[in-house]
C-alpha positions as CSV (number, residue, x, y, z in Angstrom):
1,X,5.9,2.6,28.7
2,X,8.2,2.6,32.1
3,X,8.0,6.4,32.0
4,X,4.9,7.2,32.7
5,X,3.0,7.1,36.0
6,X,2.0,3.6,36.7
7,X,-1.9,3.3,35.5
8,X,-2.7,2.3,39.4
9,X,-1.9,5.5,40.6
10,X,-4.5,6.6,43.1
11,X,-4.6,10.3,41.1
12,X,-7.5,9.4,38.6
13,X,-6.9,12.0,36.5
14,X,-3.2,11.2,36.0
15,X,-4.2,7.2,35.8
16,X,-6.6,8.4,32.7
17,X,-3.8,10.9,31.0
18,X,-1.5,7.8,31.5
19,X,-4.0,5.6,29.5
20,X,-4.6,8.5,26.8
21,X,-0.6,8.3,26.4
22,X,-0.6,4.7,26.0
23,X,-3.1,5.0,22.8
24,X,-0.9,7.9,21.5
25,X,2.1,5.6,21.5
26,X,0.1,2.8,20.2
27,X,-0.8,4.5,17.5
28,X,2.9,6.1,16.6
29,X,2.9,3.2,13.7
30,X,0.1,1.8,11.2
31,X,-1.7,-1.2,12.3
32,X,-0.6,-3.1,9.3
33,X,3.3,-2.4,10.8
34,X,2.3,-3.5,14.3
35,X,0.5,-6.3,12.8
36,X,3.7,-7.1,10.8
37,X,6.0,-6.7,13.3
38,X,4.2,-8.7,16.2
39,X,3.8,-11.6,13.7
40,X,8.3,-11.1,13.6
41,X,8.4,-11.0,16.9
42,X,6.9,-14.0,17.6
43,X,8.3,-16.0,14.6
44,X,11.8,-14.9,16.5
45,X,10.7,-15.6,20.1
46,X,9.4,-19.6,18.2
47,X,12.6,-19.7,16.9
48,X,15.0,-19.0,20.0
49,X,13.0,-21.1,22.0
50,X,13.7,-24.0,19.1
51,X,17.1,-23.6,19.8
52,X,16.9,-23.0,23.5
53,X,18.2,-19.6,23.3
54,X,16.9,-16.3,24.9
55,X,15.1,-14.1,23.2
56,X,14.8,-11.1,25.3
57,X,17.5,-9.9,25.7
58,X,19.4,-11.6,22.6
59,X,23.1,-12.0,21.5
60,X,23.9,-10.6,18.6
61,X,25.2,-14.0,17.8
62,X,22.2,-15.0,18.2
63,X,20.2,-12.5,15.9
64,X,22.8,-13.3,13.0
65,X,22.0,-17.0,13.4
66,X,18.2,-16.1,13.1
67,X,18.9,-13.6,9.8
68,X,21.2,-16.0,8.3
69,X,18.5,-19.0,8.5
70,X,16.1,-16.7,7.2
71,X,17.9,-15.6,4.4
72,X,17.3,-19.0,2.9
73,X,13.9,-18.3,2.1
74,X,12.8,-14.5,2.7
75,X,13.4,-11.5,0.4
76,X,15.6,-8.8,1.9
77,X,13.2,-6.2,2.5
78,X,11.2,-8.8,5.2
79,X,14.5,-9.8,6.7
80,X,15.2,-5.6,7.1
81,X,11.8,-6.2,9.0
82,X,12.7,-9.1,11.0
83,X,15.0,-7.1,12.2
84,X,13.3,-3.9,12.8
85,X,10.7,-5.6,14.7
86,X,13.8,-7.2,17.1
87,X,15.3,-4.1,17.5
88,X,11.6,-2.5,18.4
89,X,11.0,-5.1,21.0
90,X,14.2,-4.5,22.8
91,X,14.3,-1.1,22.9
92,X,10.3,-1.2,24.1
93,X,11.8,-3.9,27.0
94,X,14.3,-1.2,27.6
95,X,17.8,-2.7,25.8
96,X,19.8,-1.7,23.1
97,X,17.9,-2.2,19.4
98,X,20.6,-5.1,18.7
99,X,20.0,-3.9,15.1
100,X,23.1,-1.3,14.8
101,X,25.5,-4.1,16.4
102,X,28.4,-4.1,14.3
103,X,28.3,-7.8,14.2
104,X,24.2,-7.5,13.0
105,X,24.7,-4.4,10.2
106,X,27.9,-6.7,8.6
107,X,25.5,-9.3,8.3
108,X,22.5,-7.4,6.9
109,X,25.2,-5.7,4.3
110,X,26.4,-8.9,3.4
111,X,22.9,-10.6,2.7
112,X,21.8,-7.7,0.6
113,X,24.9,-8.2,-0.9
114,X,24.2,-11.8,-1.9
115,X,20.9,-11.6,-2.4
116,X,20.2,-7.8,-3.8
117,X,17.6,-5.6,-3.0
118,X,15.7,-5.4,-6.3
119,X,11.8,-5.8,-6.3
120,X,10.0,-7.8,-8.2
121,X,6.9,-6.3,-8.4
122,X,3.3,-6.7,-10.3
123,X,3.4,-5.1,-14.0
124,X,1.8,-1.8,-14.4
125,X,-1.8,-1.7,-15.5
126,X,-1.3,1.0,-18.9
127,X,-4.2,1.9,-20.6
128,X,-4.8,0.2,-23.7
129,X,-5.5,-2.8,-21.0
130,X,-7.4,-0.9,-19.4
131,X,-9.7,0.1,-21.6
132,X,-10.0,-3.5,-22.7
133,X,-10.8,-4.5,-19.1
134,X,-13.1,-1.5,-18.2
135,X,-15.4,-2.2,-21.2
136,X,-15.5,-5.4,-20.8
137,X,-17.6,-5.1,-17.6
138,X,-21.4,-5.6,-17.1
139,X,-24.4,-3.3,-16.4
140,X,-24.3,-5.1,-13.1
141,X,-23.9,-3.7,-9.8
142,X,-20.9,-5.4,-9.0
143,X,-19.5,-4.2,-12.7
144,X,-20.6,-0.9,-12.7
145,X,-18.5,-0.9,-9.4
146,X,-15.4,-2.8,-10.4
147,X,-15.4,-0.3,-13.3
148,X,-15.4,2.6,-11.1
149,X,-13.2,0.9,-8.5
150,X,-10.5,0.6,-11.6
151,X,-11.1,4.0,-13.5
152,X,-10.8,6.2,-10.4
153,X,-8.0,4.2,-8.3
154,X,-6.1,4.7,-11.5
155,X,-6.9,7.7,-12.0
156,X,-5.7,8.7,-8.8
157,X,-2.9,6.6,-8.7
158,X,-4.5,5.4,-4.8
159,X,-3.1,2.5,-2.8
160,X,-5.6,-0.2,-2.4
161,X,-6.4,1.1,1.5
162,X,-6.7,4.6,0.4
163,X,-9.5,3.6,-2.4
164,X,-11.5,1.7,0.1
165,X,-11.2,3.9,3.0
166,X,-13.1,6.6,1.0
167,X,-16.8,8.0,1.9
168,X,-19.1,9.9,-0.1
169,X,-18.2,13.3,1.9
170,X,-14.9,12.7,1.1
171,X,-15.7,13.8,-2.8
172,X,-16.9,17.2,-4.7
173,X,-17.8,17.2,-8.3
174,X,-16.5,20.6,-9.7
175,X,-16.7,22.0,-13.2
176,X,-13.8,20.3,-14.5
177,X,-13.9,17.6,-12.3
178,X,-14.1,15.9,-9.1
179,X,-11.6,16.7,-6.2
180,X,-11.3,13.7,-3.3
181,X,-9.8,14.8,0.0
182,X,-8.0,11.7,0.8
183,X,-7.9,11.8,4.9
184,X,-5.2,9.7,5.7
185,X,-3.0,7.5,3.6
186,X,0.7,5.2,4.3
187,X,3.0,8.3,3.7
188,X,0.7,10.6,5.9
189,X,-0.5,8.7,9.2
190,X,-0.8,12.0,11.2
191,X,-3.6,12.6,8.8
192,X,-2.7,15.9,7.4
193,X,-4.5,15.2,4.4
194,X,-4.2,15.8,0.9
195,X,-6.4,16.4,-2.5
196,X,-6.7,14.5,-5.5
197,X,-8.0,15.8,-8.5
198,X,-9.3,13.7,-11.1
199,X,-10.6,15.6,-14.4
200,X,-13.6,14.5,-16.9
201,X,-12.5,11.5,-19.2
202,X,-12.2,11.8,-23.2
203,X,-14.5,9.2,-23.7
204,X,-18.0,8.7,-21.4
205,X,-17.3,4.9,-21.5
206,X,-14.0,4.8,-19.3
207,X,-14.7,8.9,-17.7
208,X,-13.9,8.1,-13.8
209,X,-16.4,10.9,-13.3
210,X,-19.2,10.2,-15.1
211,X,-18.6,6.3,-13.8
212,X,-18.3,7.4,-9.9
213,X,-21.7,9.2,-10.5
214,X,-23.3,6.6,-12.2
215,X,-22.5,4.2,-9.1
216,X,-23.8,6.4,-7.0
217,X,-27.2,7.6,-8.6
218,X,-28.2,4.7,-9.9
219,X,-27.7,2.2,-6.8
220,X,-28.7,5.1,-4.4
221,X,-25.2,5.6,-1.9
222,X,-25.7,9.2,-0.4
223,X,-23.3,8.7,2.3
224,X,-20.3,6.4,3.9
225,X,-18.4,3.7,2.2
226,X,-18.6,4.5,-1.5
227,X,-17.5,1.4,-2.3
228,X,-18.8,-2.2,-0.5
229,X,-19.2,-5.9,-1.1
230,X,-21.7,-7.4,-3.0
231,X,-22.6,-11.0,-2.3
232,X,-22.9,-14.0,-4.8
233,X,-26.9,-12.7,-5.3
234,X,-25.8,-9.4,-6.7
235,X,-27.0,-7.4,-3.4
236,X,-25.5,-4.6,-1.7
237,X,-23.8,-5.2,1.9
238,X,-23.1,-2.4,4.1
239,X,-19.7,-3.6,4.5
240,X,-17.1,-1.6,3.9
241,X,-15.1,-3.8,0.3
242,X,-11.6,-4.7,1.4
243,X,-8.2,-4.1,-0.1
244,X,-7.9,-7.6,-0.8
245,X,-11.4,-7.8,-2.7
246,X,-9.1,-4.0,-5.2
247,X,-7.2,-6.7,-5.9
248,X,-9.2,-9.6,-6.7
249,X,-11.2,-7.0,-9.2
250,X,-7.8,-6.1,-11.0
251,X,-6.9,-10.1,-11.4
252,X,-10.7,-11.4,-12.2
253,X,-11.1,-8.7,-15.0
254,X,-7.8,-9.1,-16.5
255,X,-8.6,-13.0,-16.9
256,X,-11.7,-12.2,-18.3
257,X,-9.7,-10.2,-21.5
258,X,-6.9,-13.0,-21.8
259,X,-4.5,-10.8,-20.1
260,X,-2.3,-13.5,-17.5
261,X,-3.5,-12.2,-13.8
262,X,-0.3,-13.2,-12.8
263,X,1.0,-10.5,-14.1
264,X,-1.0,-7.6,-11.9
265,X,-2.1,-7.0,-8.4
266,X,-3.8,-3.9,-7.0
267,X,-0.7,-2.2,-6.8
268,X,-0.3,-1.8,-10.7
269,X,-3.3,0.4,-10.8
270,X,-1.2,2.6,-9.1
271,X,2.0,2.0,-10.7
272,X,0.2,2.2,-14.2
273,X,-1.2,5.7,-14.6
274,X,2.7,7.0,-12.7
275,X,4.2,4.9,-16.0
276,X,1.4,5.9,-18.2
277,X,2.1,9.4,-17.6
278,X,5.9,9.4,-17.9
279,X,5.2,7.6,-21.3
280,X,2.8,10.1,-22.4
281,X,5.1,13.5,-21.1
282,X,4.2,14.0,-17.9
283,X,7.0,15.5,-15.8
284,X,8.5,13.7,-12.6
285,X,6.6,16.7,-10.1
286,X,3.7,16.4,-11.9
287,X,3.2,12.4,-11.0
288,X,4.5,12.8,-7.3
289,X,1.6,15.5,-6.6
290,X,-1.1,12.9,-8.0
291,X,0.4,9.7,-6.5
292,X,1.4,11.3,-3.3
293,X,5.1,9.8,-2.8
294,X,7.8,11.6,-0.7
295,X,10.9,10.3,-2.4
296,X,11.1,10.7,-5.9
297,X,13.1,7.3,-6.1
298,X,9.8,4.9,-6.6
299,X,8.5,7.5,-9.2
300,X,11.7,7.2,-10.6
301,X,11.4,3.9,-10.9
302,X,8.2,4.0,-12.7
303,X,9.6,6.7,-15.1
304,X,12.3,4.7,-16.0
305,X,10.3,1.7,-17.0
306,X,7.9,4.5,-18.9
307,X,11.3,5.8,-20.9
308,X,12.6,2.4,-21.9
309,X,11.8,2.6,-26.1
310,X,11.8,6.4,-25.8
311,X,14.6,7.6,-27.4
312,X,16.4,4.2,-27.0
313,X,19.6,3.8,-29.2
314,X,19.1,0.1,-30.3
315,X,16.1,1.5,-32.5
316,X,18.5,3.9,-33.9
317,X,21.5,1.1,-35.3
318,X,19.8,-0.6,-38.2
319,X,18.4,-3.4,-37.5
């Protein structure tokens, strides 16, 4: 941060605004991106000094030699990363970002060329498999909160850090519902907010209403995390559950129903109910308001995959 004041300056007041500038900047990207793109950073700087290179500032030669070995191995969209978090580092060290070389984007277009860009993501969760997985659960603590934990993150199509991030104030049961005011998610770090609503199931067995009360009531949470780990004795911590454990919960409860928990993670209880919904009708606006994306090409995505036997013409030939 070369621009600002130096935080030695004798002015205290200036030396703390310089500080307070410092966070701001810090905390212009998520920490799972700067986590990301320090762990690039020094996978690059290990690399270069492999090959007795420098890293800081580096040839573009250099950086295609890097992409080029790591196209052996990586998927494209951590390569774009690798990349990213060079071109971050130099521009932070006050260089050109190296990433819009001419010699770097042929590269990169020619690697996604090769290699393609498609992802191979986890299957959606749709619910006839749900339903098998949410009644198979216990009485339990720990099932009464995996079933809420699956009913309401699919319900509300969250990401696995929005579901856990969640308190008790964050939630009001209405009339025809309950309305969750998600504070901050991936698509909204300047925490503008949004609301989720979530209507009263069909069927008291797999409601995400009636559930999320249950949970609460009966094991007494009035306030913070609503959901938290449970140790191996089947007691409460007053830990915050991870988005790692979301996951766990979708793969452990599939097994249990002889469905392969290969085939899911915790992101296809929120790509579920987007493909769920475009199977069953639901139109392309309607899905972005309750999932929260910004593009419509992921939702797209999901639709697609939703539309495949609707309407297709190879049921329509005679065969």
């Amino acid at each position: 941060m070369n621009v600002l004041i130096p935080a030695n300056s004798k002015n205290q007041e200036i030396s703390t605004t310089v500080e307070k500038a410092r966070d701001y900047i810090s905390n212009a990207k998520a920490s799972n991106t700067k986590r990301a793109y320090a762990a690039d950073w020094r996978n690059f700087t290990g690399w270069c000094r492999q090959n007795n290179l420098p890293a800081l500032p580096a040839n573009p030669d250099t950086i295609c030699l890097y992409l080029t070995q790591q196209a052996s191995t990586l998927r494209v969209s951590t390569i774009q990363r690798r990349l990213a978090a060079i071109g971050q580092a130099h521009q932070a060290a006050g260089h050109d970002s190296r990433a819009s070389h001419i010699l770097v984007r042929n590269l990169m277009a020619g690697i996604r060329r090769e290699k393609g860009v498609m992802q191979r993501g986890k299957a959606p969760l749709l619910i006839d498999d749900l339903r098998k997985m949410v009644l198979s659960l216990s009485a339990s603590i720990a099932g009464v909160q995996d079933r809420a934990i699956l009913l309401i993150s699919f319900a509300g199509a969250f990401r696995r850090s929005e579901l856990v991030s969640l308190d008790v104030e964050d939630v009001v049961i209405e009339k025809e519902g309950m309305v969750i005011n998600l504070r901050r998610s991936k698509t909204d770090q300047e925490a503008q907010g949004m609301k989720k609503a979530i209507p009263f199931g069909i069927n008291g067995a797999t409601c995400p209403v009636l559930v999320f009360r249950e949970w609460l009531t009966v094991f007494g949470i009035a306030n913070g995390a609503i959901f938290r780990g449970i140790d191996r004795h089947g007691t409460m911590t007053g830990k915050r559950l991870s988005g790692k454990a979301v996951a766990l919960i979708v793969k452990r409860t599939a097994e249990s129903v002889g469905i392969d928990p290969a085939q899911f993670s915790g992101h296809s209880l929120r790509a579920g109910p987007a493909t769920q919904a475009s199977i069953n009708g639901a139109s392309e606006s309607s899905i972005m308001s309750q999932t929260g994306h910004k593009s419509a090409s992921m939702v797209r995505r999901y639709i697609r995959d939703g539309q495949l036997f609707r309407d297709n013409p190879a049921g329509k030939v005679g065969l």
